[in-house]
GUBA-879963 format. One record per atom (N, C-alpha, C): x, y, z; residue in one letter. Coordinates in steps of 0.2 Angstrom, whole numbers, plus 2048, in hexadecimal, padded with zeros to 3 digits. Atoms other than C-alpha are relative to their C-alpha. Layout:
<pts>
XYZa ...
</pts>
This chain:
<pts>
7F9803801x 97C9C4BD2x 805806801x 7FC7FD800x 9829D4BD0x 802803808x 7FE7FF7F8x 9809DABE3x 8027FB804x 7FD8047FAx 9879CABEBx 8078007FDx 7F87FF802x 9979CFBE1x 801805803x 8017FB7FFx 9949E0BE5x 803800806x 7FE8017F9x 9959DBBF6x 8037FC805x 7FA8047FFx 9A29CEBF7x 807805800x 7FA7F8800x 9AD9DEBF2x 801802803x 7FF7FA7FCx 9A99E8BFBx 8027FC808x 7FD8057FBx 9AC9DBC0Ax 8087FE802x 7F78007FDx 9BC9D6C08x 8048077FBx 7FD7FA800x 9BF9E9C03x 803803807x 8007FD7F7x 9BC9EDC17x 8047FA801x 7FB8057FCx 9C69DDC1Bx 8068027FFx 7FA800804x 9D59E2C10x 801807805x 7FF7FA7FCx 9D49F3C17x 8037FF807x 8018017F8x 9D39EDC2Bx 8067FD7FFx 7FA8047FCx 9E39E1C27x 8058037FFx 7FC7FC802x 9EC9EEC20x 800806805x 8017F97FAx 9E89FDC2Cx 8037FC809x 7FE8057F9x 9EC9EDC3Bx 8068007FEx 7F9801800x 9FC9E9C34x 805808802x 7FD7FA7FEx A019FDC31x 802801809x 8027FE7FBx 9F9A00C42x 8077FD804x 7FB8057FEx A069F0C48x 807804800x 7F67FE800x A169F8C42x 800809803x 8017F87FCx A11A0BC4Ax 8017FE808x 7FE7FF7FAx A0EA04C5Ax 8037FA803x 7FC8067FCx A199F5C5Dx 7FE7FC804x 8038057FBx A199E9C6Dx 7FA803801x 8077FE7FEx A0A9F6C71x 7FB8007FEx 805801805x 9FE9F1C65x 7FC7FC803x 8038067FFx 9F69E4C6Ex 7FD804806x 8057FC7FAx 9F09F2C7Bx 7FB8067FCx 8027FA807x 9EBA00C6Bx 7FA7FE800x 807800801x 9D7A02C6Cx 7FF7FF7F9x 8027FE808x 9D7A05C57x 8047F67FFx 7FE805803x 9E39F5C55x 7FC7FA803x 8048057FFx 9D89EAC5Fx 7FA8007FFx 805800806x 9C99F0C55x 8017FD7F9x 7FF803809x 9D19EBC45x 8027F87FFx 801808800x 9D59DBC4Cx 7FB7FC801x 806805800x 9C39D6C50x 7FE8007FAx 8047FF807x 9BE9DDC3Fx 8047FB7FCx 7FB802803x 9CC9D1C38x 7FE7F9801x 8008067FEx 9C99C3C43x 7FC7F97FEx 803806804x 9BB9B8C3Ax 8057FF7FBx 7FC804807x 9C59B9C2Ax 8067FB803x 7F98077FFx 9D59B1C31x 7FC7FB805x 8028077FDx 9CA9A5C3Cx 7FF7FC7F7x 801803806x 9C49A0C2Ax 8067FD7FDx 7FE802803x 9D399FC23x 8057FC804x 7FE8047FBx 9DA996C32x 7FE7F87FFx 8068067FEx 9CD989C30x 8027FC7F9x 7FF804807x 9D1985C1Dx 8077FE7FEx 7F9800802x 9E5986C1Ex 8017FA803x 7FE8057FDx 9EE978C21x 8047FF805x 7FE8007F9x 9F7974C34x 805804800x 7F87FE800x A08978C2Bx 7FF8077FFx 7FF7F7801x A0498BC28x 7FF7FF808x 7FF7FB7FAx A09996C38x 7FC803803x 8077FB7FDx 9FD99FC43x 8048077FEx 7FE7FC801x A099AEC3Fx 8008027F8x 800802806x A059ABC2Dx 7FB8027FDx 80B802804x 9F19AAC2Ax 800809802x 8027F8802x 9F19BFC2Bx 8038017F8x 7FD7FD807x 9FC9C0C1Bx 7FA7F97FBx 804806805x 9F29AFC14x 7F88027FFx 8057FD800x 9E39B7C19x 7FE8077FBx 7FE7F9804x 9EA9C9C10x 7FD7FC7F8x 801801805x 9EB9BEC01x 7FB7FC7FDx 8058047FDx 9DD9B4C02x 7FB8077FDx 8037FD801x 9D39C3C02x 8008067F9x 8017FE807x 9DA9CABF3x 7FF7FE7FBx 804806807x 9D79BBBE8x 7F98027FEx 8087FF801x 9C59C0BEDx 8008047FCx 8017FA803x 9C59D0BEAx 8038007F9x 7FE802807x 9CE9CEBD9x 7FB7FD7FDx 8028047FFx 9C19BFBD6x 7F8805800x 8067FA800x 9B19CDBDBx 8038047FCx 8007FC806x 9B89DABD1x 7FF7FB7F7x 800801807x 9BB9D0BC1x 7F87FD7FEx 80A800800x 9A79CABC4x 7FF8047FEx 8047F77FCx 9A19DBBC8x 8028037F5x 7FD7FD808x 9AB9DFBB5x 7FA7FD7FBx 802803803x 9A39D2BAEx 7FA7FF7FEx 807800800x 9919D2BB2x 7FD8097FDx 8017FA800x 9939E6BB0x 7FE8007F6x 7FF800807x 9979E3B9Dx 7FA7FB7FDx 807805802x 9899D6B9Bx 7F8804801x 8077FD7FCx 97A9E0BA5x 8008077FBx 7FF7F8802x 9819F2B9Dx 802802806x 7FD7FB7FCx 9899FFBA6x 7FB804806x 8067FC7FCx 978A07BACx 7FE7FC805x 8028067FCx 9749F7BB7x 806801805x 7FA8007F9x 9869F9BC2x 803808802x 8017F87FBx 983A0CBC7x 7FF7FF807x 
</pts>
């Protein structure tokens, strides 16, 4: 249990990261972003999760919307795995989440 928490974290730690690094990347190179090698990398890494969360939102949310829905979305997780990952830690002992 403890590794599929483990690995839940650390999953939508790389997703948090990508949409984070996408948006920065976004506001550096403006209209040109849609041509940027790095920015079109971070949208493939990006782009199951906002399919997913496309898929579960309702019609009324915006297609301009499900990155920030997706952002929060993946923080619940990660919030959500971290407080697991605490809990099983304090259950199992400290030696067992090295």
């Amino acid at each position: 249990m403890l590794l599929l928490t483990v690995s839940v974290k650390l999953i939508a730690e790389i997703a948090l990261m990508a949409l984070l690094g996408r948006w920065l990347l976004g506001l550096l190179a403006g209209q040109r972003r849609d041509s940027n090698f790095f920015y079109q990398l971070l949208q493939i890494l990006t782009r199951p999760f906002e399919r997913t969360v496309r898929c579960i939102s309702p019609r009324v949310v915006l297609d301009r919307h499900i990155p920030l829905a997706t952002f929060m979305l993946l923080i619940a997780l990660w919030l959500g795995a971290t407080l697991m990952k605490m809990s099983l830690c304090l259950e199992l002992g400290a030696t067992a989440c090295r």
